[in-house]
N, C-alpha and C positions, 0 to 999 in steps of 0.2 A: 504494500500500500504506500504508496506518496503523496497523497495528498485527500484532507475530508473540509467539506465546507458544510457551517449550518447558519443559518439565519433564524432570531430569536427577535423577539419581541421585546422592544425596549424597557417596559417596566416586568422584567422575570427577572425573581431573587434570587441573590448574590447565591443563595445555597442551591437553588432549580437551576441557575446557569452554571455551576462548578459539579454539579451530576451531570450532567446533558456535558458537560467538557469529558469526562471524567468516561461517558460512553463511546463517544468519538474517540479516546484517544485506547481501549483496546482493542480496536481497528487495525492495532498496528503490533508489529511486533516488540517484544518486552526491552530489547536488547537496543531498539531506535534510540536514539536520539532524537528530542523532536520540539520544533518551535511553535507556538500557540500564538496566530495574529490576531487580534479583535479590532473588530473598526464599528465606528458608530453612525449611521445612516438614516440619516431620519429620524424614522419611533421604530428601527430595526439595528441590532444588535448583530455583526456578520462574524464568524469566527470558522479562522482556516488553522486545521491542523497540518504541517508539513514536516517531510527532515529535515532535521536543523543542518545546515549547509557547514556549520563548524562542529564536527565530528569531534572535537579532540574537550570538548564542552564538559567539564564535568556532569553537571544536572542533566538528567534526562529530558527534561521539561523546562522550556525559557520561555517568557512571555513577551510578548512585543504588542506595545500598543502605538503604531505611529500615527501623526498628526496629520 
């Protein structure tokens, strides 16, 4: 898998968006490395799981929220 897109509804809780992240990302193998973009769109919520392009990353998981 390389790449999972979801779109959420702007006002979904911090805890219903961090499960709904949480199911996209065993999508993927244990062993990825892998970067979480979120971007805010509207009154929509977009978030792309991808492999993190820097392998050598400790954390499994990096978040990126660009502007």
């Amino acid at each position: 898998m390389n790449k999972l897109s979801a779109t959420f509804d702007r006002k979904i809780s911090l805890l219903e968006f961090n499960k709904e992240i949480k199911k996209l990302i065993e999508n993927f193998n244990q062993n990825q490395k892998l970067l979480i973009e979120v971007k805010i769109e509207g009154d929509s919520i977009i978030a792309n799981v991808n492999e993190n392009p820097n392998q050598i990353e400790p954390q499994r998981w990096i978040w990126d929220f660009p502007q």
